[in-house]
C-alpha positions, -999 to 999 in steps of 0.1 A, spaced: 484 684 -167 495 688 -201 472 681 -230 481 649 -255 483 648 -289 479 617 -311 481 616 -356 480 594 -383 511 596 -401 500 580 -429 480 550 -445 476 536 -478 445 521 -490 452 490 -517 420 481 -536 417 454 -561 379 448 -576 349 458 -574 349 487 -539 322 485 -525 310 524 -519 284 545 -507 273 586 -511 251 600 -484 246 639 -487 229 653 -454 216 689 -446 216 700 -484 216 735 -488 226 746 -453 256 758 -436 261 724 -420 258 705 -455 281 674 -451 290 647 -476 299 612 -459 309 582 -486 323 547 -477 351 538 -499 358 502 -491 369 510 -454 374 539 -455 351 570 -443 353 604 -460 337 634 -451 332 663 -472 312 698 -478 320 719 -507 318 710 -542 350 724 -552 368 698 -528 350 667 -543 352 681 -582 393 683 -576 393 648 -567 368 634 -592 387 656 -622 422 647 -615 408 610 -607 391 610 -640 426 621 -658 443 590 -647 423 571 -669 452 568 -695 477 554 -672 444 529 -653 442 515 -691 476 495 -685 460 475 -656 443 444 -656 409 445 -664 403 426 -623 430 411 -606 426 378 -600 413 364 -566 448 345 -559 467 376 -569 448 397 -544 465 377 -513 497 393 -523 483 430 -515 476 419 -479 497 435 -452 486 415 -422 458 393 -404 440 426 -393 416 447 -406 418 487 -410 392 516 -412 394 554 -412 380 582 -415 391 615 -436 381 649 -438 388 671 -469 387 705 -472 396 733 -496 412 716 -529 437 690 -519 465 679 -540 459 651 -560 491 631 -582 486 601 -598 516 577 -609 522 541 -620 540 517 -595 556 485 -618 558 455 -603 588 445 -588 611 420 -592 613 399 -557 577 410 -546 543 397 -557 527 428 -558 512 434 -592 515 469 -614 493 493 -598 481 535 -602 485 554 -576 459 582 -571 473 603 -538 443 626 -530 452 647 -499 469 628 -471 456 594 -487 472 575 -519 449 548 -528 467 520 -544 447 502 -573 453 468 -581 429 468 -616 402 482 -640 373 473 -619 388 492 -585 394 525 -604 366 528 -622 346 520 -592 361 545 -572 357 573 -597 322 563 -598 318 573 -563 337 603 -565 321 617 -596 284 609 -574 301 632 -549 308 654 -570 272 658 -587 255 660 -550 275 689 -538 269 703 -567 236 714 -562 237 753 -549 239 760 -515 261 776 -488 298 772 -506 318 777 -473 358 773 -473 382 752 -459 
C-alpha cells in the first residue's frame, strides 16, 4: 500500500483588536528547547532565537505603514473580515529565518473589508485589521524573541 500525503496550502490569519496571546518556553537550555505561543488561534512552535528575532525585527519595521490603520476597528466593522460560520486553528513550525514582507492592502471598492498590513512571516500572512492587533502581536513576538534569547543549544533548521 502506498503511503498518503496531506498539506496546507495556505491560510491567512485576519486579526482585528486586541489578540489574545500567549509565550511558553519549555526545556530552556537543552537540545530539546521548544517555544510554543498562541496567537489568537493559531499555535506556533519554535526553538532558535535567530528564527523568532527575524520575525519580531521585520514585524517591528512595519510600524510606519501600521500607523495608517485605525487605532481599533470597530466591533460592526469586524463582521466584514469573517469568512464563514466556522472556526479555524493551526499549528506552525518555524525554522531557520523565514521570509518575512510586509505590505498595505487598501480597501476596496465593492467589498467591506477595511485597509489592512499584511505581515507574511513564513508560510503565514497575518492580515491586521487596526493599531491594537499589530501592536499586540509584536508584543508577543518580541517576548519570543527575549526568551530564546537566553544562551543555550543554538541548533539549525
Amino acid at each position: 500500500m502506498t503511503r498518503g500525503f496531506s498539506s496546507l496550502g495556505s491560510i491567512a490569519v485576519r486579526v482585528a483588536g486586541l489578540v489574545p496571546t500567549r509565550v511558553d518556553l519549555r526545556f530552556a537550555g537543552t537540545p530539546q528547547q521548544q517555544l510554543e505561543m498562541s496567537l489568537g488561534t493559531i499555535l506556533v512552535y519554535m526553538s532558535t532565537h535567530l528564527t523568532a528575532l527575524t520575525i519580531a525585527g521585520k514585524w517591528a519595521a512595519a510600524a510606519p505603514l501600521a500607523r495608517g490603520l485605525s487605532h481599533v476597528l470597530p466591533v460592526a466593522r469586524r463582521l466584514s473580515m469573517v469568512t464563514g460560520p466556522w472556526l479555524l486553528s493551526a499549528m506552525v513550525r518555524f525554522a531557520g529565518t523565514p521570509a518575512v514582507t510586509t505590505e498595505v492592502m487598501t480597501a476596496q471598492p465593492g467589498r467591506d473589508l477595511p485597509p489592512m498590513l499584511r505581515v507574511h512571516a513564513g508560510p503565514v500572512p497575518w492580515e491586521l485589521a487596526d493599531a491594537v492587533a499589530y501592536s499586540s502581536m509584536l508584543h508577543a513576538w518580541r517576548i519570543a524573541a527575549d526568551l530564546l534569547a537566553v544562551r543555550g543549544p543554538e541548533r539549525g533548521a
